[in-house]
TIRO-2110 file (N, C-alpha, C; in Angstrom, 1 decimal):
// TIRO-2110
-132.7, 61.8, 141.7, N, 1, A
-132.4, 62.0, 143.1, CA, 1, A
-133.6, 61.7, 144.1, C, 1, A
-134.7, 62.0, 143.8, N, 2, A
-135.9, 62.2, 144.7, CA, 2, A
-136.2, 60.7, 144.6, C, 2, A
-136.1, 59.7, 143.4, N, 3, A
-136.4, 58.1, 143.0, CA, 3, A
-135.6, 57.7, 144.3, C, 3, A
-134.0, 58.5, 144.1, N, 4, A
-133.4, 57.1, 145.8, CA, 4, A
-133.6, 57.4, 147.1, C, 4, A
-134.0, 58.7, 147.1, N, 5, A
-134.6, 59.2, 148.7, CA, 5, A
-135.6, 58.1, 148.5, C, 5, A
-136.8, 58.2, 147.9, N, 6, A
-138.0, 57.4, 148.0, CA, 6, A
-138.2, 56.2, 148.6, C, 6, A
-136.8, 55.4, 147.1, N, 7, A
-136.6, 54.1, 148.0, CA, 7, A
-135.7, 53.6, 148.9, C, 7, A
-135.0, 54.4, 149.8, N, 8, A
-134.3, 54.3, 150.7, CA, 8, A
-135.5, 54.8, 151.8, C, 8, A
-136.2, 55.2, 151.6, N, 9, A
-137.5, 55.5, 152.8, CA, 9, A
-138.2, 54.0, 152.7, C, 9, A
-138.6, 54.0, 151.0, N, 10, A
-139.2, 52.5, 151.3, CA, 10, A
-138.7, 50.9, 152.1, C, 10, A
-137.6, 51.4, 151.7, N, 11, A
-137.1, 50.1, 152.0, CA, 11, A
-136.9, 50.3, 153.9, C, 11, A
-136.5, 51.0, 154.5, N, 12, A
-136.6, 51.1, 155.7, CA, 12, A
-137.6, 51.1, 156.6, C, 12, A
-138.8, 51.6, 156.0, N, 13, A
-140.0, 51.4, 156.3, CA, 13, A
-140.5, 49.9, 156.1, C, 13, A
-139.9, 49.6, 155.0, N, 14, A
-140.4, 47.9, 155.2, CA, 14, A
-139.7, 47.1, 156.0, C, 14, A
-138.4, 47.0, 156.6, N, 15, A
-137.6, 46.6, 157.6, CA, 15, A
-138.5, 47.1, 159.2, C, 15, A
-139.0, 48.1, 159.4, N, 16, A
-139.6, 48.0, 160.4, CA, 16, A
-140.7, 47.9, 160.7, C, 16, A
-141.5, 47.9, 159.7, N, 17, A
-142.9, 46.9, 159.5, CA, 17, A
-142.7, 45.4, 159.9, C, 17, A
-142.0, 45.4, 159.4, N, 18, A
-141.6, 43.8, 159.6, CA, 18, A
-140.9, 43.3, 160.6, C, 18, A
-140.4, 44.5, 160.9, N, 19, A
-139.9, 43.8, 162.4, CA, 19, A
-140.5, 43.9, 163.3, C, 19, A
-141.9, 45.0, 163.6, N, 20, A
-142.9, 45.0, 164.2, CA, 20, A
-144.0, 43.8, 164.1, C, 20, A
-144.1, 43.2, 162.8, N, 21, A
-144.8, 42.0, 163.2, CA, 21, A
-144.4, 41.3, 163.2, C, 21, A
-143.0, 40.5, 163.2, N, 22, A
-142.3, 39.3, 163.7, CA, 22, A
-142.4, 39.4, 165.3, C, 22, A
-141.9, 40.4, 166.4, N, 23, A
-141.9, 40.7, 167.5, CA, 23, A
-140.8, 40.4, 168.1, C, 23, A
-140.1, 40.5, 169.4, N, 24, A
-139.0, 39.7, 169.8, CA, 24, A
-139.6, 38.4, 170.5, C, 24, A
-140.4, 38.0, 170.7, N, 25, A
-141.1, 36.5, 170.8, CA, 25, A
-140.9, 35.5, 169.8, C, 25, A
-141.3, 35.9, 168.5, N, 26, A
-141.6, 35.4, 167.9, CA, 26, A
-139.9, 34.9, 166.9, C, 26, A
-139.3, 36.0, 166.3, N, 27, A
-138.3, 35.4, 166.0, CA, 27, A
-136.9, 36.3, 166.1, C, 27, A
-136.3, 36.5, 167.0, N, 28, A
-135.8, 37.6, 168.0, CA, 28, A
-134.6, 37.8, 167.3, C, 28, A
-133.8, 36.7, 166.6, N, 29, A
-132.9, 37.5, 166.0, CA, 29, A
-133.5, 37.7, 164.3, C, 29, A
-134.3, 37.5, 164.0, N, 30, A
-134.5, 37.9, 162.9, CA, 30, A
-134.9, 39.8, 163.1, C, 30, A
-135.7, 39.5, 164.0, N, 31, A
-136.5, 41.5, 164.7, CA, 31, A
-134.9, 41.7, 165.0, C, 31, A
-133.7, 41.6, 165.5, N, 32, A
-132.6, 42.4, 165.8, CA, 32, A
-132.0, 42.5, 164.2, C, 32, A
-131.9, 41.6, 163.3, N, 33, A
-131.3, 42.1, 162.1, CA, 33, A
-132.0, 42.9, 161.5, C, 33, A
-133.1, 43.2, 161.5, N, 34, A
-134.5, 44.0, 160.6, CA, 34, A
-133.5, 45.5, 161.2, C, 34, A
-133.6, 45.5, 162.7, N, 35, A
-133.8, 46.4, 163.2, CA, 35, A
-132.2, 47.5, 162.8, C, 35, A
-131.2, 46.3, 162.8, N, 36, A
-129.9, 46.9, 162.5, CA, 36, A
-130.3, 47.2, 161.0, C, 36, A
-130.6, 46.5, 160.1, N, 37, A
-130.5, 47.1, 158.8, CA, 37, A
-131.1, 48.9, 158.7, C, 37, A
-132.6, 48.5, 159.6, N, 38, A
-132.9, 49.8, 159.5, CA, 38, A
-132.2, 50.9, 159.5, C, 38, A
-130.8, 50.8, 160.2, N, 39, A
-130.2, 52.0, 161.1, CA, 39, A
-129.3, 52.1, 159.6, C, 39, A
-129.1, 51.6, 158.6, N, 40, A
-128.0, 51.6, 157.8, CA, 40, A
-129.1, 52.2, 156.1, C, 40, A
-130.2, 52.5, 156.4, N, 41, A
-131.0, 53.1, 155.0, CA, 41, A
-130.2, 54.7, 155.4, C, 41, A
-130.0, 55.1, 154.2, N, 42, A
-129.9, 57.0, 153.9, CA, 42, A
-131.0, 57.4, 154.3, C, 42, A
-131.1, 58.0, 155.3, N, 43, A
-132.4, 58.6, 156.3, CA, 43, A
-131.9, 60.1, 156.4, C, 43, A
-132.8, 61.1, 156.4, N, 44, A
-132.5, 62.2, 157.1, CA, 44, A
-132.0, 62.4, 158.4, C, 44, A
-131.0, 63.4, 159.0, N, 45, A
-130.6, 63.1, 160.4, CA, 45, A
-131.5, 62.8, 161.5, C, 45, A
-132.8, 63.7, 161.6, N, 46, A
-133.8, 63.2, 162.0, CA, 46, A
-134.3, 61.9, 162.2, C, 46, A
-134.4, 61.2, 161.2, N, 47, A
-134.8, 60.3, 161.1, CA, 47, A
-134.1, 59.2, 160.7, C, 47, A
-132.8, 58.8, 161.0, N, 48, A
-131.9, 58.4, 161.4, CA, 48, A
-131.2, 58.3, 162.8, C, 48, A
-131.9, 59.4, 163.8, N, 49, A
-131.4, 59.3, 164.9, CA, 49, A
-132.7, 58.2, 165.8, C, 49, A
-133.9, 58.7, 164.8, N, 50, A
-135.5, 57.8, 165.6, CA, 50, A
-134.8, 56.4, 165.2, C, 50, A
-134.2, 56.0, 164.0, N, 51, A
-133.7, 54.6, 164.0, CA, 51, A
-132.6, 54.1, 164.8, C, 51, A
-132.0, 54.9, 165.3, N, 52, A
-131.0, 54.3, 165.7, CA, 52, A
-131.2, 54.2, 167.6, C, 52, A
-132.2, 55.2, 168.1, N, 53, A
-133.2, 54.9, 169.3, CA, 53, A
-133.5, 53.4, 169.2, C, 53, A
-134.3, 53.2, 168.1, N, 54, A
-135.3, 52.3, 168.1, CA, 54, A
-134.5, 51.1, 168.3, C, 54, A
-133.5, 50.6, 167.6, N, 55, A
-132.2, 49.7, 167.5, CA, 55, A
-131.3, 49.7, 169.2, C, 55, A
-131.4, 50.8, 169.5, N, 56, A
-130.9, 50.7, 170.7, CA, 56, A
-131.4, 49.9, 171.9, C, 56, A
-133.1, 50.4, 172.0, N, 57, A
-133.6, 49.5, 172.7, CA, 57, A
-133.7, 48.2, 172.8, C, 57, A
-133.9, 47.9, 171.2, N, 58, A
-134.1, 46.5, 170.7, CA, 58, A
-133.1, 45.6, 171.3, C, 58, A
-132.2, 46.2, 170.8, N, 59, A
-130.8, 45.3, 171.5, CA, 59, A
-130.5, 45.2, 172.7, C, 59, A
-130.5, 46.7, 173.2, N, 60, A
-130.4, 46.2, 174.9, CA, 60, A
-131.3, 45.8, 175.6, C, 60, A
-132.4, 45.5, 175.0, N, 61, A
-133.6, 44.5, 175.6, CA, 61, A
-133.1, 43.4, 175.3, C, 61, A
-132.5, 42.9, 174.4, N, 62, A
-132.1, 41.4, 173.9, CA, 62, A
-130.9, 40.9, 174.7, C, 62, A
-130.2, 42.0, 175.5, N, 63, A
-129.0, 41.7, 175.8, CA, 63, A
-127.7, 42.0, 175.2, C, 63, A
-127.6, 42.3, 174.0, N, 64, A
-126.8, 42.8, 173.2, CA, 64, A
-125.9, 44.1, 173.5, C, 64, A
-125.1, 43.8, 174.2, N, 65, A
-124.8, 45.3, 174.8, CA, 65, A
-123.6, 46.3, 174.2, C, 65, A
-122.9, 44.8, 173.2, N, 66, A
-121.9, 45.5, 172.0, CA, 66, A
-122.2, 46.3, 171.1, C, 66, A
-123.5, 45.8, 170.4, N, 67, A
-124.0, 46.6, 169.3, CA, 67, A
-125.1, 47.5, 169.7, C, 67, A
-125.6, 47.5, 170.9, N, 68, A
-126.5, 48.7, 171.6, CA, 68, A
-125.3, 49.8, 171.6, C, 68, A
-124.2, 49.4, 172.0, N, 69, A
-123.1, 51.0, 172.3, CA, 69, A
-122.4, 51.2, 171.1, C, 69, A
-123.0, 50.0, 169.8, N, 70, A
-122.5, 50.9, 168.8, CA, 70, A
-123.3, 51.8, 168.2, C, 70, A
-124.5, 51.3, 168.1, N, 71, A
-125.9, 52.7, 168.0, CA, 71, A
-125.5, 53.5, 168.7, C, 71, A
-125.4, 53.8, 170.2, N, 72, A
-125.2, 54.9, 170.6, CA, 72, A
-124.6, 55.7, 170.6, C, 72, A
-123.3, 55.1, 170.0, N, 73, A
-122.2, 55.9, 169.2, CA, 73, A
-122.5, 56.5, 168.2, C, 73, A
-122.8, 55.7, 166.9, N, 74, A
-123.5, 56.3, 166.3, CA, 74, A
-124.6, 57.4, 166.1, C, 74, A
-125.4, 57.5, 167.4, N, 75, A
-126.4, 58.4, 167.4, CA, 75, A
-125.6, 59.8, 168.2, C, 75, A
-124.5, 59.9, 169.0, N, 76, A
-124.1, 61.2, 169.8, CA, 76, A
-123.5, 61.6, 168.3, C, 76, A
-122.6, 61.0, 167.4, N, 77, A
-121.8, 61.3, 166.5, CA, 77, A
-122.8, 62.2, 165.5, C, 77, A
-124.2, 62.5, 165.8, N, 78, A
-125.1, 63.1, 165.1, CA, 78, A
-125.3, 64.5, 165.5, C, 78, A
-124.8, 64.7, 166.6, N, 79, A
-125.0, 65.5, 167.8, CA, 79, A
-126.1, 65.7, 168.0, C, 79, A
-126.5, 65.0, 169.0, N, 80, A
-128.7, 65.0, 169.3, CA, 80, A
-128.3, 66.3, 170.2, C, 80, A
-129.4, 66.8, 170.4, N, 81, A
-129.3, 67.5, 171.4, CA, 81, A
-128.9, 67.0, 173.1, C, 81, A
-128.8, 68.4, 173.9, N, 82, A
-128.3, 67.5, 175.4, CA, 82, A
-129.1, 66.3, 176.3, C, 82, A
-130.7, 67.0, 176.5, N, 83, A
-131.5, 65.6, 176.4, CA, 83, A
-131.2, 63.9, 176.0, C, 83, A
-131.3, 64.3, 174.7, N, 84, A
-130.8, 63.0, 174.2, CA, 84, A
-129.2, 61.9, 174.5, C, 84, A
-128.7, 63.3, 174.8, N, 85, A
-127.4, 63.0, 174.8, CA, 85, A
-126.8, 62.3, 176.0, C, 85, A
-127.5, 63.0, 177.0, N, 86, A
-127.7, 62.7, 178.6, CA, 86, A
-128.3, 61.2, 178.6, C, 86, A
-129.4, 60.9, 178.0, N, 87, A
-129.6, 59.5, 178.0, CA, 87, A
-128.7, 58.5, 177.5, C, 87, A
-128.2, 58.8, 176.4, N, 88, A
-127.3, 58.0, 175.5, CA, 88, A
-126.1, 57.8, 176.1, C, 88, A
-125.5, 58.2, 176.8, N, 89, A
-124.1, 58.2, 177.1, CA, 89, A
-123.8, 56.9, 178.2, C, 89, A
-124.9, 57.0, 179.1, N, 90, A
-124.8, 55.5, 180.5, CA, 90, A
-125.0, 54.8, 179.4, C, 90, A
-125.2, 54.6, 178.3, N, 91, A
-125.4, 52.9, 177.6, CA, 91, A
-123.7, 52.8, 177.4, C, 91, A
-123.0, 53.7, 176.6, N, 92, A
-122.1, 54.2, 175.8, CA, 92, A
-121.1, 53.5, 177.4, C, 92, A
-121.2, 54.4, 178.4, N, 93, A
-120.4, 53.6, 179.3, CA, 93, A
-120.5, 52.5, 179.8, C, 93, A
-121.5, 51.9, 179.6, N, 94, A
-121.5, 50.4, 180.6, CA, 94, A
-121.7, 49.8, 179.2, C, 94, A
-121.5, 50.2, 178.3, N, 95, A
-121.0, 49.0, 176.8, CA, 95, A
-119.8, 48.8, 176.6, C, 95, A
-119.2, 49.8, 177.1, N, 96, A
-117.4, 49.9, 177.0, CA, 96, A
-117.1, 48.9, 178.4, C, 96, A
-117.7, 49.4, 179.4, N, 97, A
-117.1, 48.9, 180.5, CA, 97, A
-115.8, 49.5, 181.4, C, 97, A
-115.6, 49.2, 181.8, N, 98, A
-114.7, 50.4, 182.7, CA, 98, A
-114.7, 52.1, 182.7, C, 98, A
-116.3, 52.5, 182.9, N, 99, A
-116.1, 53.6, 182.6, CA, 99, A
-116.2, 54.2, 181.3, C, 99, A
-116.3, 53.5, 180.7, N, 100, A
-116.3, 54.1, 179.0, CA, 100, A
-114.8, 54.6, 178.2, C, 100, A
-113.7, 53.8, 179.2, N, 101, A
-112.7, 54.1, 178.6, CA, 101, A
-112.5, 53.7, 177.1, C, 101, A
-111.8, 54.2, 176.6, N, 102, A
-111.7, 54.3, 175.2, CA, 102, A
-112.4, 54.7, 174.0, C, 102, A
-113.4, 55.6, 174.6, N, 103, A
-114.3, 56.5, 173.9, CA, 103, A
-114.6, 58.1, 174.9, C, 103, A
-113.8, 59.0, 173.5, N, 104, A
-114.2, 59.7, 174.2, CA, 104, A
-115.4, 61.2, 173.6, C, 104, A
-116.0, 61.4, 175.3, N, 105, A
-117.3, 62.0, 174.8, CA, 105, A
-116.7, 63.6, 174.8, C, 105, A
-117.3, 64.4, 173.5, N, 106, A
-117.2, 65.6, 173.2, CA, 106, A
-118.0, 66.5, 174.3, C, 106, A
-117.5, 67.3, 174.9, N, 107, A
-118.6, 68.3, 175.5, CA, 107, A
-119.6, 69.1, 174.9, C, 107, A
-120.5, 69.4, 175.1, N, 108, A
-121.0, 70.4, 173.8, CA, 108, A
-121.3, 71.9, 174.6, C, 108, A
END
């Protein structure tokens, strides 16, 4: 058990090494697939929710505004705290569009 924790750390760790030195300059959709892979290693919740931050940005810096509000889906469905949650949610609506209809957010 502790061999596939290890390499599901490894391997995610090396998706974002690597997507830090390609850059979004340099080969922009290669750094956005690095970056999605990342979000899909067996991570602790913790550290699954820093990936899926990290992916969020990427993308909505790229313009990507589909798969930025699927991260951020992804990440409330973790329940972050309200902080986090508070941030997360304007992506979540203006990815949907109208309001964020057709997702709906839990109160906590």
């Amino acid at each position: 058990e502790l061999l596939g924790i290890c390499r599901e750390y490894h391997i995610a760790l090396r998706c974002e090494l690597r997507r830090k030195e390609l850059g979004a300059s340099e080969q922009p959709a290669a750094a956005l697939e690095l970056a999605a892979f990342f979000t899909h290693c067996q991570l602790q919740p913790v550290h699954l929710a820093l990936s899926l931050r990290s992916a969020m940005t990427v993308f909505f810096k790229a313009g990507n505004r589909a798969t930025c509000t699927s991260f951020c889906r992804r990440l409330l469905e973790l329940n972050p705290g309200p902080k986090i949650a508070e941030q997360v949610w304007p992506g979540v609506s203006e990815g949907l569009g109208e309001g964020g209809k057709g997702w709906k957010r839990e109160e906590q």
